[in-house]
N, C-alpha and C positions, 0 to 999 in steps of 0.2 A: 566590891563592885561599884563605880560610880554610877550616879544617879542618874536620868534620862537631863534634869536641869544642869547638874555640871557638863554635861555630854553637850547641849546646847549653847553653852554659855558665847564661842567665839562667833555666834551668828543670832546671837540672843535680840537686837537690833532689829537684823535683816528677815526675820521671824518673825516680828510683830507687825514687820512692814509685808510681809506676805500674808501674812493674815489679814491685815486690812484690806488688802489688792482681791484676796478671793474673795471674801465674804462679798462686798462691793458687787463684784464681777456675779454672784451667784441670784445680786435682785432679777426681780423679774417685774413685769405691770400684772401677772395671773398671779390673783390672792392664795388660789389654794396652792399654788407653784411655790409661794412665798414662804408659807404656811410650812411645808413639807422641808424644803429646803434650811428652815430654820431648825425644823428639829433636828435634821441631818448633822446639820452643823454644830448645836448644843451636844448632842451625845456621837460626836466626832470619836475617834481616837485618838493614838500620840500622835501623827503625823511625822510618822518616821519616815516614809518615800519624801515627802517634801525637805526634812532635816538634811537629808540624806542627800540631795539634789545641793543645796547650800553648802555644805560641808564638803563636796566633791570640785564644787567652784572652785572656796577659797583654798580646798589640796593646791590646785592648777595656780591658780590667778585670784580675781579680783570676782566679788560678786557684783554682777549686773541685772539692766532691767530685764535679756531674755534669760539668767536664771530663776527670777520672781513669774517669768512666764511658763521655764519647765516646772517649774514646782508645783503651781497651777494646774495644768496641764494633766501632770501625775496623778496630782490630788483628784481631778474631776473623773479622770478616767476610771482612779481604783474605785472610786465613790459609787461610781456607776456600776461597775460591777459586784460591787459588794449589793448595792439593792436587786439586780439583777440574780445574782445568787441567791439571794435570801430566798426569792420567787421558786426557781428553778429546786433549790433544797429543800423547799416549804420549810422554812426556819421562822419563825415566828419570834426571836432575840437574837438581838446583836449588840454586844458587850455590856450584858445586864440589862439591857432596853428592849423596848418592844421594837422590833423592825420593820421598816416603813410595811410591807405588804401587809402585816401583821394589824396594824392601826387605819389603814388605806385602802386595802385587797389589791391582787398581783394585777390588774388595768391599769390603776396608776402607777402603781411602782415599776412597770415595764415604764409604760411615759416620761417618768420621770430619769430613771435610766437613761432613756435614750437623748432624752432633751440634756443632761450633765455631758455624756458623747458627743453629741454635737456643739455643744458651750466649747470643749475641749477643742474640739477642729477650728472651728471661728476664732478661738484665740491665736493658732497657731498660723492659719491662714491670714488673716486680718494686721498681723506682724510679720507676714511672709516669710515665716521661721519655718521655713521646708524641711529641715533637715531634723528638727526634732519632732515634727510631726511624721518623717519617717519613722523614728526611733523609737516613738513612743505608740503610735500605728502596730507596726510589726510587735509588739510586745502585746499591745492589746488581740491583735490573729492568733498571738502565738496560746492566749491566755485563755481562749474561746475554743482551740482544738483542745488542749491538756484536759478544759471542762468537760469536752464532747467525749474525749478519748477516756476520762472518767468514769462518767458513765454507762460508756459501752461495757467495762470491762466488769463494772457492779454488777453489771446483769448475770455475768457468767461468772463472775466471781475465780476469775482466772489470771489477777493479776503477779505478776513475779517481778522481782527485785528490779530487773534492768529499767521496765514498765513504770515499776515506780517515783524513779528516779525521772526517766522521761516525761511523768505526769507531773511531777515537782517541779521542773526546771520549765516547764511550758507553764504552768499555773499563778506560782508565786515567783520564782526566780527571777522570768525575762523582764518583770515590771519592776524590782528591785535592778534589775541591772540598767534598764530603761533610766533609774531614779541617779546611778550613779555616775554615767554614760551624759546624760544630758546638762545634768550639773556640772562634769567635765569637762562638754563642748561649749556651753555657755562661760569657763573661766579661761578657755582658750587653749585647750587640750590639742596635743597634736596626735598623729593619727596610733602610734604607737603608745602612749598615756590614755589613747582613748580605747584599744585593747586590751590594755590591763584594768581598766578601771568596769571593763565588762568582766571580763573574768572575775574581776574582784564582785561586780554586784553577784553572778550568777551563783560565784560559792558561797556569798554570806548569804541570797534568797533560799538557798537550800536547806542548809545548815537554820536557817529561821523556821522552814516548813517543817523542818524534822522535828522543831522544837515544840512548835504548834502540834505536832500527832504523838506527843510524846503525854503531851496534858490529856489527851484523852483516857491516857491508862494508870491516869495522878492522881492520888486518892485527895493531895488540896487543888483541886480545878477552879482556880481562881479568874481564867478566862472570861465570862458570864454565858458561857452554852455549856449546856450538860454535858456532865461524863459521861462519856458512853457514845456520846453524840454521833462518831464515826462508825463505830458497827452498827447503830439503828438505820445510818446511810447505806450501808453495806461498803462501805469506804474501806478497801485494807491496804493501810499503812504499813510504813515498813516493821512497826516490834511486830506488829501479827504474821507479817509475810517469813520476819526470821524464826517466827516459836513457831510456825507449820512447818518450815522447812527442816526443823530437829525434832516435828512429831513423827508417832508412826502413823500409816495409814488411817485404822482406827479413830486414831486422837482426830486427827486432820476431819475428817468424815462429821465425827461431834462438834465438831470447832463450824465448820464449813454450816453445818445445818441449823444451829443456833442464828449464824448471820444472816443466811439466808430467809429466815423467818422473817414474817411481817412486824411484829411487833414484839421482840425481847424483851422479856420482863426485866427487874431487877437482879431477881438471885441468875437469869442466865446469862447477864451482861456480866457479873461479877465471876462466873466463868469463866467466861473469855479472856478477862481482865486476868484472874489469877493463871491463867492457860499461860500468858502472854509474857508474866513475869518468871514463872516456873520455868517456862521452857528457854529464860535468856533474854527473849526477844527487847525484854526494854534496854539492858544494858549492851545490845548490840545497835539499835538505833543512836544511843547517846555514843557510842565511840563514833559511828560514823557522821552524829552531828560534830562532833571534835573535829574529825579528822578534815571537814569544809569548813571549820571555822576556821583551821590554821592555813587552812590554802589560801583564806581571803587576807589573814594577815598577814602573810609570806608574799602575798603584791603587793599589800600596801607600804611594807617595808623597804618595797623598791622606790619611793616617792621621798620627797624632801621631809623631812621632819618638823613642819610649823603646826601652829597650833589644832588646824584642822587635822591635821596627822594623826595629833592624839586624840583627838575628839574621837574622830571616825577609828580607830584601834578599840576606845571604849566603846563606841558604836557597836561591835561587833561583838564584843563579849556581854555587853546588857542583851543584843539579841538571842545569846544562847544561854543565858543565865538567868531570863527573868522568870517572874513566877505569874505572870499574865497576857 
């Protein structure tokens, strides 16, 4: 598998120059705004939605300055939502770190939130780039139902396969596809390259989600949030929705009442866990993260073969092959 740095190399440049442009973009004159926003950005992630946004350009065309604006843009918005979740999940770590509400409490991390959402519109406004402030808008609505629709369905713990997939694609997917869509339209994508290059984000964001709920049931959970983390949420992902669906009644009943508890210990998380493995469930999620990973790379196969071609083809297999 190539590395996330080989995988960047043909934008390795335009990288460093969007790094400088957000960071920059992210001062403020409020110290503690400063304060927060640094840590934010010291315990970052890879910055795949942004990679991903560059690499979509140079597919198309040329990198410009509005795709250092979409990227931006992406960045601020997932940022935002990630503190915003933390709040909302009461997650206290994000990726090994302590998460802003965690260091902060959830008043500021709602503020702070909302102040990166709006940093994000004023950029998009302020450059009168309308049209990715749609793109990247309707991603973010669409990213706020999937959470809502979430939750609703945790309560009753009635979620089924189609459900799931509809929560995926609203969650993670539209802002991956948002990421890939926008970097298109800034390399000067026309409207049919700009189709495909949605299709292509929605089935590699999926195919990324699955991959993400698949470390929940992995005994090296190298993510930095605990294993187990999504049944303590009462979160059920697709390997638990397929080992119910091949349990009996019974099974389903013991399964079901475990999750539904307040607080699962260990040896009942580890339950679930070996529930999930016995009954299939995990080797039916990884086929069906396969099976979106090849969709994504069966569009992009339709596109010219230069060097971002192959970037973003490795793109897509580090998404579904990493171990973090």
């Amino acid at each position: 598998m190539e590395s996330l740095n080989q995988i960047k190399s043909p934008v390795n440049s335009e990288l460093k120059e969007f790094e400088n442009y957000f960071n920059s973009y992210m001062k403020s004159n409020i110290t503690l705004l400063n304060i927060i926003t640094k840590y934010v950005l010291k315990t970052k992630g890879k910055q795949m939605r942004p990679l991903l946004v560059l690499l979509s350009a140079k597919l198309i065309g040329n990198i410009s300055p509005i795709t250092y604006h979409a990227a931006s843009l992406i960045e601020l918005m997932h940022t935002a939502t990630l503190i915003h979740d933390d709040v909302v999940d009461e997650s206290y770590q994000r990726r090994g770190f302590w998460s802003v509400n965690a260091l902060w409490r959830n008043k500021i991390s709602v503020l702070v939130g909302d102040y990166l959402l709006a940093k994000g519109l004023l950029l998009a406004v302020d450059n009168s780039e309308f049209e990715l402030l749609r793109i990247v808008s309707d991603a973010v609505k669409e990213m706020s139902e999937g959470e809502l629709l979430q939750i609703e369905k945790a309560r009753k713990l009635d979620i089924n396969e189609d459900l799931y997939f509809e929560i995926i694609r609203k969650k993670t997917a539209m802002l991956i596809a948002a990421s890939a869509v926008s970097g298109a339209v800034s390399g000067g994508a026309n409207n049919e390259q700009t189709q495909k290059m949605k299709i292509f984000g929605e089935s590699l964001g999926i195919a990324f989600q699955i991959k993400d709920d698949l470390f929940d049931y992995s005994e090296n959970n190298k993510t930095g949030k605990p294993a187990g983390n999504d049944i303590r949420e009462k979160k059920i992902t697709l390997p638990l929705i397929s080992a119910l669906k091949n349990s009996t009644d019974a099974e389903k009943k013991a399964i079901l009442r475990i999750v539904a508890s307040k607080e699962p210990n260990a040896k009942a998380l580890k339950t679930v866990v070996d529930f999930v493995k016995n009954k299939g469930g995990f080797e039916y999620a990884l086929k069906q993260m396969e099976n979106y990973k090849n969709k994504a790379l069966e569009i992009l196969n339709t596109f010219e073969k230069n060097e971002a071609y192959y970037s973003l083809q490795n793109f897509v297999n580090y998404a579904t092959n990493r171990n973090k």
